[in-house]
C-alpha positions as CSV (number, residue, x, y, z in Angstrom):
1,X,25.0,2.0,17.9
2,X,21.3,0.3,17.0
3,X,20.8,0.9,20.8
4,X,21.4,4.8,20.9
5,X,19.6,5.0,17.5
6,X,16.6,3.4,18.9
7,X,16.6,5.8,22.6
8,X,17.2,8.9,20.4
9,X,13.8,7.9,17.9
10,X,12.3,7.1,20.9
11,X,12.4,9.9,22.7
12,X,11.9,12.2,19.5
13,X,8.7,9.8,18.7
14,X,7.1,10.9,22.3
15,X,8.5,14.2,22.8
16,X,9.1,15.8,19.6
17,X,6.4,15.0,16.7
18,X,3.7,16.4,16.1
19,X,2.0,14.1,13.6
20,X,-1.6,13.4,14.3
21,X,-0.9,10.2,12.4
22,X,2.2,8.8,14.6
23,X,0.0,7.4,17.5
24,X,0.5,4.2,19.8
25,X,3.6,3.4,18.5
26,X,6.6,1.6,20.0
27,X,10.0,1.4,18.6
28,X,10.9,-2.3,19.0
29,X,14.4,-2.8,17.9
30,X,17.0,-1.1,15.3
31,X,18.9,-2.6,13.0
32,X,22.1,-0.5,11.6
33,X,24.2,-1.5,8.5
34,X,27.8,-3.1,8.8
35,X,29.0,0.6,7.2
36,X,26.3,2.5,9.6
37,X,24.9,4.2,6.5
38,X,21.5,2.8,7.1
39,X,19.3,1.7,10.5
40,X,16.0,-0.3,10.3
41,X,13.6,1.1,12.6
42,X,11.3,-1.6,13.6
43,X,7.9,-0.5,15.1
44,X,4.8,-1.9,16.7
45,X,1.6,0.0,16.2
46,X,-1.3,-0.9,18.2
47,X,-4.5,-0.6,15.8
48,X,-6.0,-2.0,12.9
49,X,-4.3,-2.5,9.7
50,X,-5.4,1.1,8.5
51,X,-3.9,2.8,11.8
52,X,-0.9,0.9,11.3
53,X,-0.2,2.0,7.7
54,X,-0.9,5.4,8.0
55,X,1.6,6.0,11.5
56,X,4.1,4.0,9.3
57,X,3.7,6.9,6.5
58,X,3.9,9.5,9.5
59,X,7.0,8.2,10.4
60,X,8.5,7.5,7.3
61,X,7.7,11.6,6.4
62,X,9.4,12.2,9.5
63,X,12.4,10.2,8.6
64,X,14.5,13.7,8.0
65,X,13.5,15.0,11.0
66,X,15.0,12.1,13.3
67,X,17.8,11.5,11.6
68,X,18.3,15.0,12.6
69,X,17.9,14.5,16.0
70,X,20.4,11.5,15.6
71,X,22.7,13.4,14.3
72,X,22.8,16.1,17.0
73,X,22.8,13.3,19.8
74,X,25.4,10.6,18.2
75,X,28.6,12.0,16.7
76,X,29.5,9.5,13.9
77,X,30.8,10.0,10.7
78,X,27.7,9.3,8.8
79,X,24.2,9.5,10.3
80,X,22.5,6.0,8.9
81,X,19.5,6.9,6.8
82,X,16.5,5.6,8.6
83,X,14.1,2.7,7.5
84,X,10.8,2.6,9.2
85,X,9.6,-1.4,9.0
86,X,6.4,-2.6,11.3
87,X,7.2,-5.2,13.6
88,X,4.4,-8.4,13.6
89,X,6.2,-9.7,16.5
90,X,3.7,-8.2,19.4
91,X,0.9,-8.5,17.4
92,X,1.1,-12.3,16.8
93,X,2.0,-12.9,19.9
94,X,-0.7,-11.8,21.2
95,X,-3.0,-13.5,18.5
96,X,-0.6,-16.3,19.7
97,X,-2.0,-16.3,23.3
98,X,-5.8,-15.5,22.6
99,X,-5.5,-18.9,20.7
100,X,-3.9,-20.5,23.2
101,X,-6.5,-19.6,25.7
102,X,-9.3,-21.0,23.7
103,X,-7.2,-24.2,23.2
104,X,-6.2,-25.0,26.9
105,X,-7.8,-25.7,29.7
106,X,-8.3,-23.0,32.7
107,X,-6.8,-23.7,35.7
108,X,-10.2,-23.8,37.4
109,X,-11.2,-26.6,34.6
110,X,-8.2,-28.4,35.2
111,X,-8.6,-28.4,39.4
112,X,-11.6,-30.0,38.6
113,X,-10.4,-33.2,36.3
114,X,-7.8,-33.8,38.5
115,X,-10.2,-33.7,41.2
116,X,-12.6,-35.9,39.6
117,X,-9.9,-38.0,38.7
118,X,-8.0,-38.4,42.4
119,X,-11.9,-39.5,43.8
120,X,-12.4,-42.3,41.4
């Protein structure tokens, strides 16, 4: 179910809103309810804090309008009530790995110790 959910608000994200505000987003994952009354939409917003905010308050005006689109797509006895929540996960990975870079060694670095080291 969190599966279809998140294909359906995917594909209504890209194809079917018009909001100037809902821009560079990716639905991560979904998370629906034991009863399937209610689905977490998890997103990742490329863009400062500002950007991310206001596509989160795009999406969460156009909560109506995909759980429309859900509803026309998935036949279910109730259509879970959507919950729009940013996802930190991409962005502190890549913090994640910009830290790491700075930390390590480059390869090119690192040919050269070991080659300094093999010639003493």
């Amino acid at each position: 179910m969190a599966q279809a959910i998140r294909e359906v608000v995917s594909m209504a994200i890209i194809a079917d809103l018009r909001d100037p505000r809902i821009t560079d987003v990716t639905v991560t994952y979904v998370e629906v309810s034991a009863d399937l009354r209610l689905a977490k939409v998890h997103v990742s917003v490329m863009g400062d804090e500002i950007k991310q905010n206001l596509c989160l308050h795009g999406l969460r005006s156009s909560a109506g309008f995909l759980q429309n689109k859900i509803s026309n797509r998935i036949d279910t006895r109730y259509t879970p009530r959507l919950r729009f929540e940013l996802d930190q996960g991409v962005k502190q990975s890549i913090a994640l790995s910009k830290i790491l870079d700075d930390v390590l060694p480059t390869e090119s670095a690192a040919d050269d110790t070991l080659d300094e080291t093999k010639s003493n």
